[in-house]
C-alpha positions in Angstrom: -76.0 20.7 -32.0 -74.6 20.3 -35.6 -72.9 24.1 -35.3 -71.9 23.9 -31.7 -70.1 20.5 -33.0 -68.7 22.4 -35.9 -67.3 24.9 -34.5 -65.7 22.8 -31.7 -63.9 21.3 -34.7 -63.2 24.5 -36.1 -61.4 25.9 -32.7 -59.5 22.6 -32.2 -58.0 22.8 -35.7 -56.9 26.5 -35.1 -55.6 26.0 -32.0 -53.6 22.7 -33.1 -52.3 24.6 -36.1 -51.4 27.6 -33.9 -49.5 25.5 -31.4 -47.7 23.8 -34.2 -46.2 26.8 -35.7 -45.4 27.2 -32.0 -43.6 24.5 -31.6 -41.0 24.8 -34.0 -39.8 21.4 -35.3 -36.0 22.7 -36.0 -36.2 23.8 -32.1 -37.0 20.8 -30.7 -34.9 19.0 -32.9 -31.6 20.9 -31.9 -32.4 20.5 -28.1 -33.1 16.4 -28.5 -30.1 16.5 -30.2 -28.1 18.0 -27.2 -29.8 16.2 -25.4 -28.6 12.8 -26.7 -25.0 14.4 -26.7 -24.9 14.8 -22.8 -26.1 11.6 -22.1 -23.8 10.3 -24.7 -20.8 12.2 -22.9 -22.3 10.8 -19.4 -21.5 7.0 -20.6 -18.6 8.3 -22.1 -17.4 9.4 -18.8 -18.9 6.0 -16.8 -16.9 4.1 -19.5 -13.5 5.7 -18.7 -13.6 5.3 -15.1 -14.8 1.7 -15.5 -11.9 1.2 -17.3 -9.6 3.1 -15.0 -10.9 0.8 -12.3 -10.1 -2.0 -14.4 -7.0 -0.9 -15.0 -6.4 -0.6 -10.6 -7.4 -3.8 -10.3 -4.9 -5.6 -12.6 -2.6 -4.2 -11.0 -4.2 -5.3 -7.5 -4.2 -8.5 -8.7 -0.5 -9.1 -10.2 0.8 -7.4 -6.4 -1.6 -10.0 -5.0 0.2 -13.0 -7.0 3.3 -11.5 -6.4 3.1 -12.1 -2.8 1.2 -15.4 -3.2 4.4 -16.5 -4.7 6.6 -15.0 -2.0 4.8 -16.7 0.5 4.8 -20.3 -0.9 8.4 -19.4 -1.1 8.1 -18.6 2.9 5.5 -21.7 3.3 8.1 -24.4 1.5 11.1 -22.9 3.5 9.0 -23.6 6.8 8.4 -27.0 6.4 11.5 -27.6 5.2 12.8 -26.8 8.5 9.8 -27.7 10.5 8.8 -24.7 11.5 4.5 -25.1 11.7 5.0 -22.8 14.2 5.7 -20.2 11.5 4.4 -22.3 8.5 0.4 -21.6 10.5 1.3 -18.1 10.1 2.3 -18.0 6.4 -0.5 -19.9 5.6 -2.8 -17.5 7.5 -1.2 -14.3 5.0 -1.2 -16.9 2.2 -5.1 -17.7 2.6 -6.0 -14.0 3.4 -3.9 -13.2 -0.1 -5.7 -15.8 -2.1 -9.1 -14.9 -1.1 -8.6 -11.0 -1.7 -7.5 -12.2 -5.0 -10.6 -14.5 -5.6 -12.4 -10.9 -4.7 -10.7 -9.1 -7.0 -11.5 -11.7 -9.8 -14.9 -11.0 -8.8 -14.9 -7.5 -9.1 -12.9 -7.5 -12.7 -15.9 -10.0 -14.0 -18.2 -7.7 -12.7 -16.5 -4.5 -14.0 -16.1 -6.2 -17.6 -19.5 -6.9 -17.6 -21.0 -3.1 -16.6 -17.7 -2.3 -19.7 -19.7 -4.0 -22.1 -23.1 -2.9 -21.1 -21.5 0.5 -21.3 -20.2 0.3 -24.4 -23.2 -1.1 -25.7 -25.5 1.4 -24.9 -22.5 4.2 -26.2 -23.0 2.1 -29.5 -26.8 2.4 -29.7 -26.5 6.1 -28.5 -24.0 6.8 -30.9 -26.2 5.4 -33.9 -29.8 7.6 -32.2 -27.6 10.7 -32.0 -26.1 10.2 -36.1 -29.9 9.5 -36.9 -31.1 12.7 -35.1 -28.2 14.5 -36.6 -29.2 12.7 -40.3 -33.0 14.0 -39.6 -31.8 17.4 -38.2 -29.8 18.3 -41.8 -32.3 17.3 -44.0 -34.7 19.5 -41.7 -32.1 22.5 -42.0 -31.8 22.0 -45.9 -35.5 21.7 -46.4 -35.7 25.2 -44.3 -33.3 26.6 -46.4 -34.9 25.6 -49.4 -38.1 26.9 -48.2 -37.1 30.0 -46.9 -33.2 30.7 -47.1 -26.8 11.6 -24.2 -20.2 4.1 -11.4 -18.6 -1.1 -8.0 -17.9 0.1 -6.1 -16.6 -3.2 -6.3 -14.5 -2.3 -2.6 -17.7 -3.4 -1.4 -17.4 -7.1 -2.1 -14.0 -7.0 0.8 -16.5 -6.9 3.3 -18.5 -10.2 2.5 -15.7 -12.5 3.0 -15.9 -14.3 6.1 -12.7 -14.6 8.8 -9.8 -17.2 8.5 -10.3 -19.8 11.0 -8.1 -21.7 13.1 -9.1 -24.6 11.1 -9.0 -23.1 7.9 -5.4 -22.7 8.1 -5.0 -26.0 10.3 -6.6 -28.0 6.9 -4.0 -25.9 4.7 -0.8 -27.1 6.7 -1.8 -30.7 6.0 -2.5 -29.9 2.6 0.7 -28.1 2.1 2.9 -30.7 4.2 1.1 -33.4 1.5 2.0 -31.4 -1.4 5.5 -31.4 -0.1 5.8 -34.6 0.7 4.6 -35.8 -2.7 7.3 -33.5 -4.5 10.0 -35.2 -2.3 
């Protein structure tokens, strides 16, 4: 049993030793280091159109204020002249306008957060790729001694219920407060 167990030991050894000059440290090295440099250019890529989309919203978001303004412009000039005819309608746009802006304010939270979760796993990449480079060097010099790594956030439109009747009925007594308070 002794020799059988012996020479078990004796083949495993070989074979391990064989399969290590196989492997070829400087090889696999090389290709974890391109590795890391894809997946590094994938983020890279995730991190620009994250901030392009950032970039599409803020500019959403002032057009959205911009006619938020207009219409409490429209909304003042309607109940100045008694209009709630009209004033129901510009309230309607005015509501619609405020809550695809509350939207978008969602959506620029959310895209600033998946930004920084971005850029803090380009960081971490970006110090695993100089340490595999660091390792990969002092491999290559030892050798030569030796021998000579998408929000949609359109989505979040679709979750907001419908302006009711009320809705817009409960913002035409605010508004006609608010005015007559300023008077």
């Amino acid at each position: 049993m002794a020799i059988i167990t012996r020479l078990s030991r004796l083949l495993r050894a070989d074979l391990n030793a064989m399969l290590d000059r196989l492997e070829a440290p400087e090889l696999v090295l090389a290709q974890a280091v391109r590795e890391m440099e894809q997946a590094q250019a994938l983020e890279q890529a995730r991190l620009r159109r994250l901030e392009q989309e950032a970039a599409r919203n803020e500019q959403r978001q002032a057009e959205i204020e911009q006619r938020l303004a207009q219409h409490q412009d429209a909304l003042e000039d309607c109940l100045a002249a008694g209009q709630d005819d009209l004033a129901r309608a510009v309230l309607r746009r005015k509501l619609e306008a405020e809550r695809a802006l509350a939207r978008l304010n969602q959506s620029a939270d959310e895209n600033n957060r998946a930004r920084t979760q971005c850029q803090a796993r380009l960081s971490e990449q970006d110090n695993r790729l100089n340490d595999l480079r660091a390792r990969a060097a002092v491999f290559e010099t030892d050798a030569s001694n030796i021998g000579g790594e998408d929000v949609d956030f359109a989505s979040a439109a679709s979750d907001s219920p419908p302006i009711r009747d009320a809705d817009i009925e409960i913002a035409l007594l605010q508004a006609k407060r608010q005015q007559e308070a300023a008077a």
